[in-house]
N, C-alpha and C positions, 0 to 999 in steps of 0.2 A: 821477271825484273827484280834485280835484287836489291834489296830496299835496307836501309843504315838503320837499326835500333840498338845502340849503342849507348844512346847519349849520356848516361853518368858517369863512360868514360871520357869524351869530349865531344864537344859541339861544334856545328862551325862555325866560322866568324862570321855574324849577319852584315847583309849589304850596307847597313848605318854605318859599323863598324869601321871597314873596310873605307869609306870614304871621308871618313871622319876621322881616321888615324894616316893617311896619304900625303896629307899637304907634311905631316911631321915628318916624312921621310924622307924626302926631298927637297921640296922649300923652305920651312922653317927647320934645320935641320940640326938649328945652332947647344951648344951645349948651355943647360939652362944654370948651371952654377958659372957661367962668365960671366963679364957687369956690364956688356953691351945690349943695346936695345932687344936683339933677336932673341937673347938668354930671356930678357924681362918677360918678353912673349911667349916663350918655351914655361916660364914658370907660373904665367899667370893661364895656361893651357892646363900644368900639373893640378894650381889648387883650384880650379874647376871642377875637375877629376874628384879633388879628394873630397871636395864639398859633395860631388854625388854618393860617393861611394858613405860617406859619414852620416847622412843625411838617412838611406838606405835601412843602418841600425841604427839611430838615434844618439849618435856619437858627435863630439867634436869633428870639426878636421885636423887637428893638430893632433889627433891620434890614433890617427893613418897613417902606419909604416908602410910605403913600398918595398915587395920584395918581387922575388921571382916565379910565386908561385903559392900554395898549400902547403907543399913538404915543404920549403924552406922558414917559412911562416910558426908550422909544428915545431920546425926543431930550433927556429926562435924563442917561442914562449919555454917550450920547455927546458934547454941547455940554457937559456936564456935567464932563468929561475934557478936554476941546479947550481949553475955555476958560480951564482954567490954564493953559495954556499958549500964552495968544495973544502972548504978547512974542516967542517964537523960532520957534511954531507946531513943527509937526509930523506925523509919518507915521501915518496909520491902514490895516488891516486890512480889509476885510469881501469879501463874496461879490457877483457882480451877481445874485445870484436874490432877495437878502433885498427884504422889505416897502417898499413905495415911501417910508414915513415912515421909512423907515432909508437907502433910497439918496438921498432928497432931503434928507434932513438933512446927508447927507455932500456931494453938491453945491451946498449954502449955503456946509462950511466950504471946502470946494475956492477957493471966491469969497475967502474972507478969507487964503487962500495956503495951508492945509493939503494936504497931497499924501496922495492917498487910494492903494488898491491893492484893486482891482474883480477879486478872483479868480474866475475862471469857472470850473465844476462839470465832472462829464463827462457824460454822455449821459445818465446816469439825475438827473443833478442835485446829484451825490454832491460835495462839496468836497473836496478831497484833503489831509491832509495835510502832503504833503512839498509843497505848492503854499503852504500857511499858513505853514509853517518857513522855505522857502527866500525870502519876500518880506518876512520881519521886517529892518529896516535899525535903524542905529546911534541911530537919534532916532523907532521907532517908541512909541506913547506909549499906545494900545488896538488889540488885535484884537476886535470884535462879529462872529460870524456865527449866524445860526438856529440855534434845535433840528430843527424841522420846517418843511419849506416850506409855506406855506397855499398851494399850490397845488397841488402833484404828494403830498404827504402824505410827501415824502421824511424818513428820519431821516438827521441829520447824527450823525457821530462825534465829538459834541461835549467828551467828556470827552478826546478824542487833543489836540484843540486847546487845553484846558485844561490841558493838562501842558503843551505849548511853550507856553504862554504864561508857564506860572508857570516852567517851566526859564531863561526869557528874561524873570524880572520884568515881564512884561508886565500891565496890569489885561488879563481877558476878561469879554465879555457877553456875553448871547446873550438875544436874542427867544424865549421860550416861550409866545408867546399859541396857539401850536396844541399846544405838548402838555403845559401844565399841567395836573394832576390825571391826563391820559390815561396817559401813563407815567413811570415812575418817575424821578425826579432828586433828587440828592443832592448838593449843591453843594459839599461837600469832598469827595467821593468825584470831583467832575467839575471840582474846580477852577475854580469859576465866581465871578466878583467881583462880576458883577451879572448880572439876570437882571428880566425884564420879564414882565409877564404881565397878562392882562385877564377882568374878569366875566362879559360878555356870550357867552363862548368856552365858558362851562360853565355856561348855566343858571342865573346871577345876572344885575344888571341892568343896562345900561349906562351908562356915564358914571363907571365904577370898575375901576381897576387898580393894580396897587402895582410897585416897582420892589425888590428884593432889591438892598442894597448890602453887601459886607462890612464889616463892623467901622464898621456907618456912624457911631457916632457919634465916630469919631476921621477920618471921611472928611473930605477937604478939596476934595469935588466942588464945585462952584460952583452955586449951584441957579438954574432959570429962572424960577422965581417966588417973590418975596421978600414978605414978612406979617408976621406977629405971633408966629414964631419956631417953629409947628407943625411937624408931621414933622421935629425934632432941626434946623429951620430951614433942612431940604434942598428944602422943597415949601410953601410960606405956604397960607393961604386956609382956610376956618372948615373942621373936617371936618366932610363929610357922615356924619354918623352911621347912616344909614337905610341907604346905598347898601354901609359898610363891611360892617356888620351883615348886608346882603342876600351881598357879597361871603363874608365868610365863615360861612354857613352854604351857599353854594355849594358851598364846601371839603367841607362836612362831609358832606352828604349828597350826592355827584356818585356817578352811579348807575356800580357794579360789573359788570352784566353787558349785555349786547345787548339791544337792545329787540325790537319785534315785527317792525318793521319792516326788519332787516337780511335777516332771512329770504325776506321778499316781494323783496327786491332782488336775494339772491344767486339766487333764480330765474329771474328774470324777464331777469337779465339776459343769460342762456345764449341769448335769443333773438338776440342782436344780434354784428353784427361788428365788432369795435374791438379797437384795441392797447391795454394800460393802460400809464402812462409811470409814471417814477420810482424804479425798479430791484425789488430784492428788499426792502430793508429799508422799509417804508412803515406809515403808521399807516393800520390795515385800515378806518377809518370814510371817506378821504377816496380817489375814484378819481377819477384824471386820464385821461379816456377819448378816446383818437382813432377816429372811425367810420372806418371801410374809404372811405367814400364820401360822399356828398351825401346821396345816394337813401337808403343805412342813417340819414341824420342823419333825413331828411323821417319815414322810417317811426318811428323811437324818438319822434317827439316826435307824430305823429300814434298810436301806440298807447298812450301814457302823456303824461298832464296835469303831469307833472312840476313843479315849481320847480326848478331848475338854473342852472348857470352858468358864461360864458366868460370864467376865468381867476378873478383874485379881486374882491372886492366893490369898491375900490379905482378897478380899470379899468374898470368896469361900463360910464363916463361917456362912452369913448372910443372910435374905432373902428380905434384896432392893437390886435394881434395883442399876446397877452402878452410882455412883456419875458423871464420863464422860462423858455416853451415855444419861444420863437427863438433863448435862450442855449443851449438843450439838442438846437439842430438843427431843430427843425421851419421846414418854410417857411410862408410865408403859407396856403396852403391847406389845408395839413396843422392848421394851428394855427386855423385857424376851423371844422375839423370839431372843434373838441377840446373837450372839455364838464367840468368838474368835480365831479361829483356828492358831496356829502357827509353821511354819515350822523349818526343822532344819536349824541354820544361817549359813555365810558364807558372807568372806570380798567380800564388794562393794553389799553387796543385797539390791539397791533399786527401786522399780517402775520405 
């Protein structure tokens, strides 16, 4: 029977979800920026939503931007930031392991004269940060690096980066579409100015994710899409109220403990020979696994039907080898035995 371990590339939408985003798509189905009753109801459904999702990291709700997703989320804070500053441009921050919509957004502004700083991890994927400190210059203008790699399930010490950044005025973001809801963040406790995050990561639906900005509505980010003055005028376009609604009640009910199927994993997988990468600190639902061999890969995938996958959904299209797993040393062979198997999440999963 072939069995779905996928999930850090997406989830499915739980039964809660599902019935709790239904009535917005056909009955209340009214657009919530009109001024009649059914809008009122559409919006007072939205900041429900935002109160969960705020609530979540220790945020306002007024600084909860809906958007569409993670990547559009990434390329908010950051073109977002960049862009006021296209007269003198300026120095950015981030990792080469982060998500490909965060390294290609940086090699767009690279293109408009921005000077980027692509720090590499160490072995286990880990960022360092006297490597984050010691690359801040005189006209740097955001540091963004991950919470969690979607790929090795590494955790970053992201709150260490948030104090240099706020000791150096710096704005920081950080990509948490791998461990929203999973583990615990607090965005003044971690000093974080923005933060990204996506639906389909926990069990809501996709095509929804929201962007955490502080104090956004005194922000003077530059938005990439311009409307009818929605999202504080940071994000235009009608909201989908179905999709928020489904988003947050993903919050609200994102399941606490291990399912059944962690169990059958952590068995089965005693039978096999493989390294796990990504150090000690790791969220325990996602393994980044290197087989010993060829012949160990033939046999894992001829005794289990698996869904699985080399590297993140992203690369799926292409045939190199992860940008991660060859920033972190492995060579081409090593990185085409290397499989990501990911279980289903649930708050507080980690190592």
């Amino acid at each position: 029977m072939t069995k779905y371990y996928d999930y850090a590339a997406s989830t499915p939408v739980s039964d809660e979800v599902l019935t709790a985003m239904k009535p917005w798509e056909q009955q209340s189905f009214a657009n919530p920026s009109a001024s009649h009753q059914a809008a009122v109801d559409a919006t007072d459904a939205i900041k429900s939503a935002r109160e969960k999702i705020a609530d979540e990291i220790g945020a306002m709700p007024s600084e909860i931007v809906f958007t569409s997703g993670a990547s559009e989320s990434n390329n908010l804070a950051i073109k977002g930031i960049a862009f006021k500053h296209l007269d003198k441009k300026g120095h950015i921050i981030t990792s080469s392991i982060e998500h490909k919509c965060i390294l290609n957004t940086c090699y767009f502004l690279e293109t408009l004269g921005f000077d980027i700083t692509y720090i590499a991890p160490d072995s286990d994927g880990v960022v360092d940060r006297i490597s984050v400190k010691n690359a801040i210059k005189e006209n740097t203008i955001l540091i963004s690096i991950h919470h969690i790699n979607n790929e090795l399930g590494t955790v970053q010490p992201i709150g260490e980066y948030g104090a240099i950044a706020f000791e150096n005025n710096i704005p920081f973001h950080t990509d948490a579409a791998q461990s929203f809801c999973k583990v615990e963040i607090d965005v003044d406790d971690m000093d974080i100015d923005m933060l990204s995050l996506s639906g389909h990561k926990i069990y809501g639906p996709k095509g929804i994710g929201a962007l955490y900005i502080r104090d956004a509505r005194d922000s003077d980010i530059v938005p990439l899409i311009h409307g009818g003055g929605q999202e504080l005028g940071l994000r235009g376009g009608t909201s989908p109220t179905p999709l928020i609604v489904g988003l947050g009640c993903a919050v609200e009910t994102f399941p606490c403990e291990k399912s059944e199927q962690h169990k059958i994993f952590d068995e089965l997988m005693t039978e096999f020979d493989f390294d796990r990468n990504g150090g000690e600190h790791l969220l325990s639902t996602t393994w980044n696994i290197t087989f010993s061999s060829d012949a160990e890969v033939k046999r894992f995938f001829s005794e289990h039907d698996w869904l699985v996958s080399q590297g993140s959904a992203c690369n799926a299209m292409t045939n190199i080898p992860s940008h991660v797993l060859t920033t972190i040393g492995l060579d081409e062979s090593e990185a085409r035995r290397t499989y990501r198997i990911s279980l289903p999440p649930f708050k507080g999963s980690l190592s």
